[in-house]
N, C-alpha and C positions, 0 to 999 in steps of 0.2 A: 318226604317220602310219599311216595302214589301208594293208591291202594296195593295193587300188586306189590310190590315191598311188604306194605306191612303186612299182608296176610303169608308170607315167606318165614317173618317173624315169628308168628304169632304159630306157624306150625314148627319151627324151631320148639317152640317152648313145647310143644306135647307130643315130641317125640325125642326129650333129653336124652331120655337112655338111650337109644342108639346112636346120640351123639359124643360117650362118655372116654377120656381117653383110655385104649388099653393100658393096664398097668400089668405088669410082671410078679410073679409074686417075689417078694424079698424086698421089693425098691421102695426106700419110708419116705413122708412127703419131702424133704430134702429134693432128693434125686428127680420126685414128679416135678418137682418147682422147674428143677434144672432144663430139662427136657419141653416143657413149655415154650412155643412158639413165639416171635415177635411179632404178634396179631394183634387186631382189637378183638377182646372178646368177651365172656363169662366165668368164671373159675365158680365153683361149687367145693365147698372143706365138708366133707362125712366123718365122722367117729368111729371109734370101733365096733360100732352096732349097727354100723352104715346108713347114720341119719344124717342128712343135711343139716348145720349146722350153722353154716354162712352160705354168703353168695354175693361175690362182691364183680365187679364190672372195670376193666383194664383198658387201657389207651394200647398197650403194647405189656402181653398177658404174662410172659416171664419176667421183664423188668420190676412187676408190680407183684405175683406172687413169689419171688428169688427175693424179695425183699421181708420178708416176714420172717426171713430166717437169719437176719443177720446178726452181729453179734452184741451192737447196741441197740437193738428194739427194746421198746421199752416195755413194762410189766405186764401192760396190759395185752400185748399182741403177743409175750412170753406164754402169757397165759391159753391164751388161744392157741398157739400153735401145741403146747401140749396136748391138747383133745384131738388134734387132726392126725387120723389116721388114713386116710385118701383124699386125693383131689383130682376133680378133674374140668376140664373144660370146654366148653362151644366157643368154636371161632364165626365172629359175624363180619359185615361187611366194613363195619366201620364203629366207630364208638358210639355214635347216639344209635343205634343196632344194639349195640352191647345195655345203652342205659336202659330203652324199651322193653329186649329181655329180660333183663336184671330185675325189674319191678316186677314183670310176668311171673319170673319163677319166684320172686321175696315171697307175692298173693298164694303162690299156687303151695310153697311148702313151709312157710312162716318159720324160716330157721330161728331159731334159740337167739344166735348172736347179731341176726339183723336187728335194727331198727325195728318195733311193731308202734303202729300209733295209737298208744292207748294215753285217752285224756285224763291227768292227773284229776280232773274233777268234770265230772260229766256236764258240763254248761246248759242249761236252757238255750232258746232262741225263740222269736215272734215271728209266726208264721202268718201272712198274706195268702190265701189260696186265693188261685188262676179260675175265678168266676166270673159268672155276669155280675153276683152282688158278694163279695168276698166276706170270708169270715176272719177273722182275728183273735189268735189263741196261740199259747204257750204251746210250745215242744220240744224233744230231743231229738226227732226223726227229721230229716233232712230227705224231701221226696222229687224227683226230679219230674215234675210237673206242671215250670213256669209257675210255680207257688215264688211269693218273694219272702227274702227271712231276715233277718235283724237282729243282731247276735256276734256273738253267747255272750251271757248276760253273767261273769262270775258273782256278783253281790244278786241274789237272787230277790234284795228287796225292793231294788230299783225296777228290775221288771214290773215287780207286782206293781209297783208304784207306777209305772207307764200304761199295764192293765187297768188296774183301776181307775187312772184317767181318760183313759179311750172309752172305755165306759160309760165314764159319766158325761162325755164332750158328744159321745158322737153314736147315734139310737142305730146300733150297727145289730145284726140276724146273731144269735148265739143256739141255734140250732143245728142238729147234724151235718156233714155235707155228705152228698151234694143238696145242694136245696128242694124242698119238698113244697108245691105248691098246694094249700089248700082252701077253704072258706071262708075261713074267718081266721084273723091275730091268734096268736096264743098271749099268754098272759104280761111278757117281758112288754108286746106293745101297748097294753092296757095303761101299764106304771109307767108309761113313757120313755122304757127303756132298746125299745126297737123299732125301727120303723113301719116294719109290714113287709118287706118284699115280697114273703111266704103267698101273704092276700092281695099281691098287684098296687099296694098302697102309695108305694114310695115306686120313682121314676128311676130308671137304671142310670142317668145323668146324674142327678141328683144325688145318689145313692154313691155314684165312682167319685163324686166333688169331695165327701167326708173320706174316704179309704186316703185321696188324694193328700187330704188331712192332716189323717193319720203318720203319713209315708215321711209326711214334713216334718208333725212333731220328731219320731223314730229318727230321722236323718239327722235334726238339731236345725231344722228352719223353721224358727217358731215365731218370726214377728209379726207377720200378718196373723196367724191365731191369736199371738194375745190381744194386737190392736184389736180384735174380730171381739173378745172378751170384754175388752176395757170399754168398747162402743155399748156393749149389752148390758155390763154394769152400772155405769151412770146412765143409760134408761130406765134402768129399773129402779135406781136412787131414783131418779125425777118423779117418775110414779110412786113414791113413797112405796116401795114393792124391796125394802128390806132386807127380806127373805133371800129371793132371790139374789138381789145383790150382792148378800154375804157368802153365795156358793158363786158366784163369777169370781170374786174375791180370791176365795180360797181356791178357784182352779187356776189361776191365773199363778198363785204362790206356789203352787206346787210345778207348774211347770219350771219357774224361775228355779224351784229349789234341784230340777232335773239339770238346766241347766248349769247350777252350780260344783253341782257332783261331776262336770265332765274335767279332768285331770289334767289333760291336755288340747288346746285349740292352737289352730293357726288361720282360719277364715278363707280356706281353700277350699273346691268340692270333688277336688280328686277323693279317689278310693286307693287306698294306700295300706299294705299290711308289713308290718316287721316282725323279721325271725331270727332268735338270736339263741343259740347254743350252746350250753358247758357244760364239761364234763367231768368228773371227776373219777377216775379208773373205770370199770364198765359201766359205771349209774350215766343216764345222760337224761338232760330236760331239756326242752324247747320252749320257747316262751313267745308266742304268736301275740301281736295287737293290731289291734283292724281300726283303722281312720276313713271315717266317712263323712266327707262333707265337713273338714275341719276338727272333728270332733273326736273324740275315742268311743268307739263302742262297744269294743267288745276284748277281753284281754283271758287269754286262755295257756294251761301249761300243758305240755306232752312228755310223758316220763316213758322210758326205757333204758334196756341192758343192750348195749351192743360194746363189739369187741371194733367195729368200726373207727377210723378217727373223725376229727370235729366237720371234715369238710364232705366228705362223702355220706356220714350220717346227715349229716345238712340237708345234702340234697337229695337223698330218697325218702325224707320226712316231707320233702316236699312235691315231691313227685305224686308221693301216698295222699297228701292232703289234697291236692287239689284235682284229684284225679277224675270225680264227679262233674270236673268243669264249671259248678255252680258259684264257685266260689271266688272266681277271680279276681284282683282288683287290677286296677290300672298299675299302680308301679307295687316295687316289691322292693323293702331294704332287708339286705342280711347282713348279720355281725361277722362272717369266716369268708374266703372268697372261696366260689363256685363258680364251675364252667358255664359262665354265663349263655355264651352263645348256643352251649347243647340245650339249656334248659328252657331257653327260650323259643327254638327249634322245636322243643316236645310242646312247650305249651301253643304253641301256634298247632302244629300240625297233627300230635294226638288229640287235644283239645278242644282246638277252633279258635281259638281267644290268643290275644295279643298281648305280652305282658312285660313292663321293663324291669329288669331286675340289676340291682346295683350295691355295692359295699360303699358306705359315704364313711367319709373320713371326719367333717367337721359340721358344723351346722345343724340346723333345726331337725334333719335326718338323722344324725349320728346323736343330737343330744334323746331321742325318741329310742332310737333303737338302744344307747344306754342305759334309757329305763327297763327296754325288754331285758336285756342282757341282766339288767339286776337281781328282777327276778328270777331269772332263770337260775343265775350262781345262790340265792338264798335259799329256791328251792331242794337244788342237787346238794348243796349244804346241810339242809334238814334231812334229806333221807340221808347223807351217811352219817350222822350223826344219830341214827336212826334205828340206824343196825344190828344185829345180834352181834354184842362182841367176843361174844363166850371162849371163840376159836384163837381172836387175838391173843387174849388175856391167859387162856391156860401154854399158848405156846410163849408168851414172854416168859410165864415162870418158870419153863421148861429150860429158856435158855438160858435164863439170869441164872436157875438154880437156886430157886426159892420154894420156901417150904412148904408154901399153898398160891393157887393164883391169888393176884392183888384186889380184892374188890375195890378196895378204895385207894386211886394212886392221887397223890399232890405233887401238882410243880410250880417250881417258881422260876422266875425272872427277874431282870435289871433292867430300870432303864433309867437313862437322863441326855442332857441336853448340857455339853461341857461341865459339868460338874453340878446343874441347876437342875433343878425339879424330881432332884432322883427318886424314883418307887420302886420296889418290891410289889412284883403282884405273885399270891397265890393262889393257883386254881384248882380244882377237885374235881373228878372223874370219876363218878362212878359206875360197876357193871361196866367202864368203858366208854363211858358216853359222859357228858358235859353236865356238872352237876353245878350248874349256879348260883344259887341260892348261898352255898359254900364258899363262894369266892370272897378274896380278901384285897384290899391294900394297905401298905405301909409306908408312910413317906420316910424314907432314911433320914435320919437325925445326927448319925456320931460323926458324919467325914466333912462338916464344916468348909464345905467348896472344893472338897478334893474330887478325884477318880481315881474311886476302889472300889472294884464290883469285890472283891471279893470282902473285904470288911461291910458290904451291903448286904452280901448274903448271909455273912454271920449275924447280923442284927436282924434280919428279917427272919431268920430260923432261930433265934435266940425265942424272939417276941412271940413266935406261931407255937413252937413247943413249948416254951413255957408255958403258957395258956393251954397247951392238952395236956400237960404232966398235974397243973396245980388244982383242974378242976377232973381232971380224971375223963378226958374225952377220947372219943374212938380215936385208934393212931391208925394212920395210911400203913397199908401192904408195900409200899413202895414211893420212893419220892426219887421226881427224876429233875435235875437242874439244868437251863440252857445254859451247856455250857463247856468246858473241857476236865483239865485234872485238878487245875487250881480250886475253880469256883466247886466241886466235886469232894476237893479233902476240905475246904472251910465251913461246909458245910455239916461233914462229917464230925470234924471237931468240936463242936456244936453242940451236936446229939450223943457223942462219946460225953460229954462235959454233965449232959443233962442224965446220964447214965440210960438213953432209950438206944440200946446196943442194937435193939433187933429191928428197926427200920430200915430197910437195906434202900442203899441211894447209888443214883447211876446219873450220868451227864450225858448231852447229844450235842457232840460237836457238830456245827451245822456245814461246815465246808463240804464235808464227804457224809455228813449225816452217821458219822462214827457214835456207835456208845461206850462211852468210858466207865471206869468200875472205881470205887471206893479202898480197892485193897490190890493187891500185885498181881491181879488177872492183866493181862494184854488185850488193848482197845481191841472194838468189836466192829466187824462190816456184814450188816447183815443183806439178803437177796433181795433187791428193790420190790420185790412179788410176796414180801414175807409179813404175814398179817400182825406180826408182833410190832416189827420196824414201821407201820401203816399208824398202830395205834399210839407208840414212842411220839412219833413226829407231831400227831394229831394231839398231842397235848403239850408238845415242848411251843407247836404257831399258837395255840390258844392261851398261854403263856406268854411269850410275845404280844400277841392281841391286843389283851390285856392290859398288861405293862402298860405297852404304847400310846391307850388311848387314854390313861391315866396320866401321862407325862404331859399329854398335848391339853388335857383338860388344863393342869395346875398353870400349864404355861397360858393360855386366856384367859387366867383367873387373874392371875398378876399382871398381865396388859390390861386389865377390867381395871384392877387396884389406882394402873398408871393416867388409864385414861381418866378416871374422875376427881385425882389427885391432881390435876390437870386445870380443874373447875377451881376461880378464885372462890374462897370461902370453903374448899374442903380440904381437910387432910387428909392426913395417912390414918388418924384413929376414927374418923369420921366417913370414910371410904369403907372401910371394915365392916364398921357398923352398917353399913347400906345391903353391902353382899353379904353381912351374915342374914339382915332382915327379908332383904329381896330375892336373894338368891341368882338373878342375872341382871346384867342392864337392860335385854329385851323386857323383863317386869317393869322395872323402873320406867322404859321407854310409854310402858301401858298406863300410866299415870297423866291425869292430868297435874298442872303444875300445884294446884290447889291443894289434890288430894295428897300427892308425894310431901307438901310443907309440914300439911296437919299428920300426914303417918309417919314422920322422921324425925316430926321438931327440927326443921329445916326451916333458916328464914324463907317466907314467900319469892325474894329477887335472887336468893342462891338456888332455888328448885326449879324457880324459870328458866336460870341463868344455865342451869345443867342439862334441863330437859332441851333448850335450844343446842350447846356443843354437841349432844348426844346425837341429838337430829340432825347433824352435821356429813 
């Protein structure tokens, strides 16, 4: 787009109101949808107070807003659409028109339900200012002044720890900027911690060689510095000069241990960042990582509420981030597909910068963006896990019909593997939230190689309640079973037996996410939007979870058993005995053959003989 265009644009955007559609009175957003053009454009959602609320950008403007009203949208867009009380819209020229604008009006009226980018943790960065003789210091401010930056730094010790060796490496100005020239040094160059540029001391060549340094170490090109170290160390050994030799030493170490700390390399010197997204009903995180010169630098999270989905929120998170231009890398991988060619369209011609941007499917790209993606889902995890569940909990007892909210709910689960490894896992919720600490397993013992969840549930709630009745522990406000009507009355049978009548228990059947009842009520479907059924669920998966990763433990503990029952000279009681002492084979692995003989009473040629299959 030429200038002309964009300044077309950009009076679009400040003169909405007179762009707004007439509406009728009487007509609810329904009908505006309907009425809607097949343009590219803008749509704007106000509320009953006539605030903007959204503002979302259309290839073709009623296909896209006619959709929010259909009749399997899911909770989250149910949910929105409730608050909309008018909508209206700017027709533009085309669709990257529409995204331009869109960004325009997000800046200009920061709706509620957009995207906002607010950093889950305010990161640091190392700022390079744009001088004759640069200064080098820590900031949150981002100045567009050919300053160079380096960053964000989430472990905020690493920084210090790259501070402090710029420091000690390299006699750089720590005075104000811009630089002051005067007389004479101040005191840093006395201790030999500056060089002088202030007094003409030090040569601006000279001076740009150590920033040059600096730029290397920060990048992760550190071998000519150390070589540049290791050279000064053994001169100053030679010279019997100690001292010194024992701080080249120690800078040298510390660099290595910078090195150590980078998470991921590939020995490339592209600039490369990945954005990966997930959401969970309106919470949404971003998880940004920046690769520079092989290395990981900088790993940052972006939290918001929007009523958006995964791929449009995507891309005006990104829009917003890189909006300053300073930030660009060479390629860009994201975890959701995006309009690749409009996005790259904006960053060429709003921008000025060239950028590829790509979804990878397999490979050293996708295994990286996997790690973004990871954090991102533990973070959006943790805030809802997070949350006040106060509104859940009193509308579950509303609807079960109990006589106080549950403060304390328990559920259990089943799991096995044909009939093998079967557990009972119990988990505990309090307030609504994950209470850990509380959690249990049970390995079923009565069914002897069969499959019967439901005589697993009766032993597992024989075992748990027994243990609250005999020592007189708090009893749950409710306990809910994965599960239907069966595993629901065996349960119940259970706690009738045990005379605890007043524990009321309920099942979630997972097909249609139904809840079943204890007594001659008719299964329950509750509104996918209903914060009761949110918090049901959220403890029947943690349930599950659970279970699961208990079955899968037991089941590599008895491939542990096999493998080293495997090893001439060991049994089955002598296997045992390793995993009750070692606890895994990776321990065992950490053994030399010497130590494992003397710590197990293991002949010397059976320890060798095992620590070689292991290594196998």
């Amino acid at each position: 787009m030429g200038k002309k265009q964009e300044k077309k644009v950009y009076q679009t955007t400040s003169s909405i109101e007179s762009f707004g559609t007439e509406v009728a009175e009487g007509i609810n957003p329904h009908e505006m949808a309907r009425q809607m053009p097949h343009a590219s454009g803008v749509y704007l959602m106000r509320d009953e107070k006539d605030t903007i609320i959204y503002v979302g950008k259309a290839k073709d403007l009623k296909k896209r807003v006619t959709s929010y009203f259909l009749a399997n949208r899911s909770p989250k867009t149910a949910a929105l659409v409730r608050k909309i009380a008018r909508i209206e819209h700017i027709i533009t020229g085309n669709e990257y028109e529409a995204l331009v604008l869109e960004n325009n009006l997000i800046k200009k009226y920061s709706p509620h339900y957009n995207i906002s980018l607010k950093d889950g943790k305010s990161y640091p960065v190392i700022r390079i200012t744009n001088e004759r003789f640069p200064k080098v210091f820590k900031t949150r401010r981002i100045i567009d002044d050919g300053s160079s930056y380096y960053g964000p730094y989430p472990d905020g010790s690493k920084l210090e720890l790259y501070l402090d060796l710029i420091a000690k490496l390299f006699p750089l100005r720590r005075c104000g900027t811009p630089l002051r020239m005067r007389e004479k040094p101040c005191l840093y160059y006395h201790i030999g911690l500056c060089s002088g540029p202030c007094a003409n001391l030090v040569s601006e060549k000279e001076y740009q060689s150590s920033i040059t340094a600096v730029k290397n170490l920060l990048e992760g090109r550190t071998e000519a510095l150390v070589a540049q170290l290791e050279g000064q160390m053994l001169q100053a050994s030679k010279a019997m000069n100690f001292e010194e030799a024992a701080i080249k030493r120690d800078q040298i170490a510390a660099i290595r241990a910078i090195e150590t700390g980078q998470q991921v390399q590939d020995f490339t010197q592209e600039s490369r960042d990945y954005a990966a997204i997930e959401m969970r009903g309106p919470l949404c995180t971003i998880s940004l990582m920046q690769m520079r010169s092989g290395q990981l630098i900088g790993r940052a999270l972006y939290r918001g509420e929007t009523f958006g989905d995964e791929t449009e929120t995507l891309l005006n998170f990104l829009v917003q981030y890189y909006a300053d231009g300073l930030k660009l890398p060479q390629f860009l991988y994201v975890s959701h597909e995006i309009d690749v060619d409009l996005i790259r369209r904006y960053f060429t011609e709003q921008l000025g910068g060239r950028l590829e941007v790509s979804l990878p499917s397999d490979g050293k790209h996708f295994r990286i963006l996997r790690m973004a993606r990871e954090n991102a889902t533990r973070d959006v995890e943790k805030r809802l896990k997070s949350r006040d569940n106060t509104r859940a909990i009193e509308e579950l007892a509303e609807i079960l019909g109990l006589s106080a909210p549950p403060s304390l709910i328990e559920g259990f689960d089943i799991a096995h593997l044909a009939g093998k490894y079967t557990i009972a896992s119990l988990i505990s919720f309090r307030d609504g939230n994950p209470d850990k600490p509380n959690y249990r397993r049970y390995n079923i013992k009565s069914l002897e190689g069969k499959i019967d969840d439901y005589e697993s549930i009766r032993e597992a709630v024989a075992r748990r309640y027994s243990k609250i009745l005999n020592e007189n522990l708090e009893r749950p406000g409710l306990l809910i079973i994965d599960g239907g009507k069966g595993q629901v009355n065996a349960a119940r049978q259970i706690l009738d037996d045990l005379g605890m009548f007043e524990i009321p228990i309920i099942g979630l059947a997972e097909q249609f996410e139904t809840i079943v009842f204890d007594d001659e009520r008719e299964d329950l479907q509750l509104p996918e939007e209903s914060e009761a059924l949110r918090l049901v669920i959220a403890v029947r998966d943690e349930c599950h979870r659970f279970a699961t990763s208990a079955n899968q433990a037991a089941r590599s503990k008895e491939a542990s058993f096999r493998l080293l029952e495997s090893v001439e000279g060991i049994g089955k009681k002598r296997s045992e005995q390793l995993m009750k002492q070692f606890g895994s084979l990776e321990v065992l692995l950490s053994k030399s053959a010497e130590d494992l003989a003397k710590e197990s009473s293991l002949p010397l040629s059976v320890a060798q003989r095992l620590l070689k299959q292991l290594s196998l």
